[in-house]
N, C-alpha and C positions, 0 to 999 in steps of 0.2 A: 503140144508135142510137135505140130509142124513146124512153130515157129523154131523151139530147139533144132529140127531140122535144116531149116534153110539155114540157121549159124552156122550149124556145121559146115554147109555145103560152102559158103561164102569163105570162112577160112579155109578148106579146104583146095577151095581155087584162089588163092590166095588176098584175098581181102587181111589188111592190117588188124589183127587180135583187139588192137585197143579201140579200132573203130566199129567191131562186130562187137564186141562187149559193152561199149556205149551204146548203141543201137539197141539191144536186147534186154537192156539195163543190168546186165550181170559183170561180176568182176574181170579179170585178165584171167587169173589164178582160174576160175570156172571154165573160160572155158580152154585154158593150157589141159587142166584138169580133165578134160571130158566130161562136164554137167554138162555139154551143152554139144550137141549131135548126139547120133546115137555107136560114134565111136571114140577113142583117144585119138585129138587132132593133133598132139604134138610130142 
């Protein structure tokens, strides 16, 4: 659950979606989507 959080925060503060999404191992779409923080990032 943390780690979903810090994606979040990293995209949020503007880290590249496709480089938090490799990092995390999850798709672009996850986290456009919001699987990934605990809100919609985009």
């Amino acid at each position: 659950m943390e780690q979903r959080y810090r994606a979040g925060l990293e995209v949020r503060d503007g880290a590249p979606v496709n480089e938090v999404a490799e990092r995390y191992g999850v798709s672009r779409q996850a986290v456009y989507g919001g699987e990934i923080g605990s809100t919609r990032l985009v």
